[in-house]
Structure formats: C-alpha cells, structure tokens
C-alpha positions, 0 to 999 in steps of 0.5 A: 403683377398679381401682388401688385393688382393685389395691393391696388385693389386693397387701396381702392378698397381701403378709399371706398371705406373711407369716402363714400365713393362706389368701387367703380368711381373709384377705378374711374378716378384712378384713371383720370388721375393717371391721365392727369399725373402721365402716369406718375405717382403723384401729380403736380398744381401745374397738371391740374392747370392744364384741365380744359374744364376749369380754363373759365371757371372764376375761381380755378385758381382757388379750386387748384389750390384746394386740392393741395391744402392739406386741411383737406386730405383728412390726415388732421395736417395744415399747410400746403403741398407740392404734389399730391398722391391719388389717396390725396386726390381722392379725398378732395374729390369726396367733397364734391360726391353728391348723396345718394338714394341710400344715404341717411339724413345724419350722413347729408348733415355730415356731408353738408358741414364737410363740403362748407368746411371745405369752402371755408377752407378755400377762402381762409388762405391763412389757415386762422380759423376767420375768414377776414375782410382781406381774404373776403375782398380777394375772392369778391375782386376775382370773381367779379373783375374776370368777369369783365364787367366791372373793375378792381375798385368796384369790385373792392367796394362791393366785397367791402359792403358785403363784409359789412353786412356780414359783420351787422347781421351776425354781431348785431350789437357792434359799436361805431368803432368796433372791428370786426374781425372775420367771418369764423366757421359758425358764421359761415354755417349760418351765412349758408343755412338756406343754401342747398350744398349737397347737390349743388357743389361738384366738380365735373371734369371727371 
C-alpha cells in the first residue's frame, strides 16, 4: 500500500512539473477521472459522453474527440486513441488552465499559442496541417443547425461566406479562379489575434 501511495505521488508530482497544474488540482482530476473511468485505468469516448455538463454544448462531439487526439497528449504522436489513461487526461485538461497571478508574460504567450494549437487541432480532423473548406463547413453546420434556428443549406452557405472571407483577408492578391486551399495554423494566429484566449477557454465540469 505505502509503494503504491509512493508511485501515485511521484506521478502527480511527475504531472504538475510538466503541466502547470497545482498538486491539489491534480488530486482533484485524479478523482474526477476515476469517477469518470468507474475506477479503471483508463477511460473510454463513451464515458466522457455521458458527462451532464456537455449534454448541450454544440461541439461536445468535437470536445470528446479532442481528448482522444493523440496531437494532444504532448508525447509528439498523431492519430486517435481508443481510451485514455489519467497522464493522457491531464494533459488535455492543461489546455484549458486559465494563467495565474505568477505566471510570466512569455509563459501567457505559450499558453495562448498551446490553446490555439489545440483548437486548431479540433477543426483540422485530418491531421494535414489546413484547416479546409470541408472541415470548416462541418463545424459551421454543427454549430448553427443544432441550434435550431436554421437549417443545413443555410448553415452551409454561411460557413462558405465565411471561408471566403477568410481566404481574401489572408490571400489578399487571389485571382478569380485560384483555389484556396485552407486555413494553416499561421492564419489561424491571426484570425485569432484580437481574441482573448487565456481566460476565455475552460472546461468546467470538474
């Protein structure tokens, strides 16, 4: 019992060095997830489905998914997991830690550009490095469509007005006929600049 109250206090440790996270927050997560997970060692999409908190949320299906993206979990793999461990929990979860009165102008900066990536991630599902028209126009019809004030074509027609937009304001000079490919990452940054990440972006069904 004393070795293995050892090795989870190393890991929680382990967890705040590399998160952010204070050591309670971290005992605290390791509750929620184990009443998430019915006490197993990792959970599954299904689980986190089940959460009352994101029952309305537009894009639940986008935020579920998210903590499955191993882009992620900061262990420098793509792709898509079945279940996650707390490690992996956690490491979602940082995305969503709001700064603190210590933290350091270069530490809000890394922040902000983690949580951005991490939106980014959410909308470019194929992992290609563009956020594309297809992709765009999937979340546009999701968002709007479940809201039930307006239907798929409209929905559609929007997201590709504002695809549009996106592609004159950051490809100025684009001919009649040129295709724009997607929104990359740089152009997300500046889609965003104005928009105040660092408090604005949290989860709160912990």
């Amino acid at each position: 019992m004393g070795a293995s109250q050892t090795r989870s206090e190393h890991k929680h440790q382990y967890l705040v060095d590399k998160t952010g996270f204070s050591l309670e927050q971290i005992k605290n997560l390791d509750k929620r997830f184990q009443q998430l997970s019915g006490n197993e060692e990792t959970i599954s999409k299904e689980k986190l489905e089940s959460i009352p908190a994101l029952a309305n949320n537009p894009i639940r299906k986008q935020i579920i998914d998210a903590f499955f993206d191993k882009r992620n979990h900061h262990q420098d793999e793509v792709g898509g997991a079945e279940e996650i461990g707390f490690e992996q929990f956690v490491m979602v979860m940082s995305h969503f830690r709001p700064p603190t009165l210590k933290t350091t102008v270069e530490e809000k900066e890394a922040m902000r550009k983690e949580k951005l990536r991490f939106l980014f991630n959410m909308h470019d599902t194929d992992n290609d490095g563009t956020i594309t028209l297809a992709e765009y126009r999937k979340v546009v019809e999701e968002l709007l469509s479940k809201s039930g004030a307006i239907g798929l074509e409209a929905a559609k027609a929007i997201a590709d007005a504002a695809m549009l937009e996106v592609a004159s304001t950051n490809v100025p000079h684009m001919a009649p006929d040129d295709f724009y490919e997607g929104i990359t990452f740089e152009h997300f940054e500046q889609i965003l600049k104005g928009l105040e990440m660092e408090t604005r972006m949290h989860i709160r069904f912990l």
